[in-house]
C-alpha atoms as one frame of an Amber mdcrd trajectory, in Angstrom:
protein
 -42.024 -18.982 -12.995 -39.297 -21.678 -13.578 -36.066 -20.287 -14.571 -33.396
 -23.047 -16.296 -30.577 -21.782 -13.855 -28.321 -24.497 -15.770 -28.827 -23.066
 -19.271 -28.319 -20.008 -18.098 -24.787 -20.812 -16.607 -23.364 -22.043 -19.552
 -24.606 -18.933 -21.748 -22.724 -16.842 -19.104 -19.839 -19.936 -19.684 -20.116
 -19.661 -23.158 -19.996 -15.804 -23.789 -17.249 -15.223 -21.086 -15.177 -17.813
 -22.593 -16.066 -16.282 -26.342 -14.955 -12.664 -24.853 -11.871 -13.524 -23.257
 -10.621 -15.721 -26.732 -11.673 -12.559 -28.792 -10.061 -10.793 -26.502  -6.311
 -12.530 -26.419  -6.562 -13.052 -30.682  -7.418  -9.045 -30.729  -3.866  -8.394
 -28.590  -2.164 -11.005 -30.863  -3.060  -8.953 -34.100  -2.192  -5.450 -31.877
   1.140  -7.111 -31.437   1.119  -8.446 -34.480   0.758  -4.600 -35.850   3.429
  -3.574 -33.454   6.122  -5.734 -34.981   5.346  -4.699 -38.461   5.581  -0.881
 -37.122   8.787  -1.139 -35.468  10.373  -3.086 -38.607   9.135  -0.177 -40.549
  10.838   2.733 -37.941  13.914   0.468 -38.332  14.118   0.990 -42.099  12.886
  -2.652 -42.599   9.561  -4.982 -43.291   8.162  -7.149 -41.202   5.531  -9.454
 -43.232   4.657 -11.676 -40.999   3.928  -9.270 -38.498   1.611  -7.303 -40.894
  -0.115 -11.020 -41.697  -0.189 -11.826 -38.463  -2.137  -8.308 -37.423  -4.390
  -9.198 -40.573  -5.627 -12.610 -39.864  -6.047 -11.696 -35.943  -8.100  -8.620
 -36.714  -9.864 -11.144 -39.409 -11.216 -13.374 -37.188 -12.015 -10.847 -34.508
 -14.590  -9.281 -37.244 -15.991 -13.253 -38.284 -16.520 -13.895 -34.400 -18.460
 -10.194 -34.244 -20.137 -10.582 -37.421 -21.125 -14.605 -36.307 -22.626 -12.936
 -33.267 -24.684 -10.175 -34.971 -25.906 -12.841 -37.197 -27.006 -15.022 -33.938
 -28.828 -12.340 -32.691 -30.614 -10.692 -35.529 -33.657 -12.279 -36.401 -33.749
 -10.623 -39.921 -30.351 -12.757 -40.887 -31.692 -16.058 -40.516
């Protein structure tokens, strides 16, 4: 049994690399949520915090729904 060691390293590459971005947009849209909160406990609005929060948590759910589709035969 021959096992590709190279292909397999850039999977690994690849999905790390996927995770951590997911992960750093996903804590942009948290503080993207956090902003809007604390304009709202200061009597105020914050909309670009609130479209900020929305776009993040957007493409979070595109890059997880991508995925699923990648995965899942019954998609293609």
């Amino acid at each position: 049994m021959n096992i590709d060691w190279t292909a397999l390293g850039e999977v690994t590459a690849v999905s790390i690399g996927v995770t951590f971005a997911v992960v750093v947009v996903f804590a942009f849209g948290v503080l993207g949520l956090a902003r809007h909160e604390g304009a709202r406990e200061r009597g105020g609005t914050s909309t670009v915090g609130a479209a900020q929060a929305g776009l993040c948590f957007l493409a979070c759910a595109a890059v997880v729904a991508y995925g699923i589709y990648l995965i899942v035969p019954q998609f293609h």
